[in-house]
C-alpha positions in Angstrom: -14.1 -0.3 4.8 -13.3 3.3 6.3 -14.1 4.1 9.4 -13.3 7.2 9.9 -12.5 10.4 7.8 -11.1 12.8 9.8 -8.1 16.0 9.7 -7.9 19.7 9.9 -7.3 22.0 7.2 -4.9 20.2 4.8 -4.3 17.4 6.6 -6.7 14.8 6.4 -7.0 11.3 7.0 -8.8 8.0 6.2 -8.6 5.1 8.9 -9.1 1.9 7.2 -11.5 -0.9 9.2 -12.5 -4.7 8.9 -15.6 -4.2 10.5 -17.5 -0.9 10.9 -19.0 -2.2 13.8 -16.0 -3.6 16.1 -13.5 -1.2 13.9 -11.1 -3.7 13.9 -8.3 -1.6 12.0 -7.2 -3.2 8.5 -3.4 -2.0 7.9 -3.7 -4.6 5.0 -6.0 -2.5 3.1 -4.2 0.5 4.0 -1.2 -0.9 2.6 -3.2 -1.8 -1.1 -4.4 1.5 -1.3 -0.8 3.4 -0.9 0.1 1.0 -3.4 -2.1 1.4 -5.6 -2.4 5.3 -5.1 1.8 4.9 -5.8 1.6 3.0 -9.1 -0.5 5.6 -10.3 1.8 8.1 -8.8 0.4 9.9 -5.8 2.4 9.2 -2.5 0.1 9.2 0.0 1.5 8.6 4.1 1.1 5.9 6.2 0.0 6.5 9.8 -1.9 5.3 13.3 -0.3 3.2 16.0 -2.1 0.1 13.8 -0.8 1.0 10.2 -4.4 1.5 9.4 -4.3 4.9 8.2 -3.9 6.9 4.9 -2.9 10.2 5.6 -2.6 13.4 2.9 -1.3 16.7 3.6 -1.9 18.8 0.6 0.2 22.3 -0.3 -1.7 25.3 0.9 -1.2 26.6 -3.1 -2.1 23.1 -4.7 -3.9 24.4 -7.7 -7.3 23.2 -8.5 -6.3 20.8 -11.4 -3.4 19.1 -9.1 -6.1 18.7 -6.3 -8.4 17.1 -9.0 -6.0 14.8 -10.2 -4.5 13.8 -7.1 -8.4 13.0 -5.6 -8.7 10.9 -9.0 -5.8 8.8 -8.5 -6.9 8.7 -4.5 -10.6 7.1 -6.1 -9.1 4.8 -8.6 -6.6 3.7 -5.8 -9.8 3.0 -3.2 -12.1 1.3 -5.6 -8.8 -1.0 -6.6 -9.0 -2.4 -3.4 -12.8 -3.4 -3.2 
C-alpha cells in the first residue's frame, strides 16, 4: 500500500496507494496511519495535492534512541492499518 518512499535528508516521505499498479492515491490510509502514529504519540504531517502522503521531518540532532522510538511507533502505526 505505499507507493512511493521518497525525501532528502531529513525530510522523507511515504505516499500511500490503492493499487501499486494504477497508484490510485489512498488519503484514507494515510489518514489511519497519522492516527494511529498520534495515539501512540508521534505526530507525523499530512501532505500531496491528494492527502495521500505521510510526511516526517526529523531534527538534524534527534538522538539515536528518539529516532528508534519514533521509527517504532511509525511500524506499529503502518502494520495497524493492514
Amino acid at each position: 500500500f505505499i507507493g512511493e518512499a521518497r525525501g532528502v535528508g531529513a525530510m522523507q516521505a511515504l505516499e500511500f496507494v490503492k493499487d501499486p499498479r494504477t497508484r490510485t492515491p489512498d488519503a484514507a490510509r494515510a489518514k489511519a496511519v497519522q492516527q494511529a502514529a498520534l495515539a501512540r504519540g508521534l505526530m507525523i504531517l499530512s501532505a500531496g495535492m491528494h492527502a495521500n502522503v505521510l510526511r516526517t521531518l526529523m531534527p538534524l540532532v534527534i538522538s539515536d534512541a528518539d529516532l528508534e522510538e519514533g521509527l517504532g511507533i511509525l511500524e506499529a502505526a503502518l502494520e495497524a492499518s493492514r
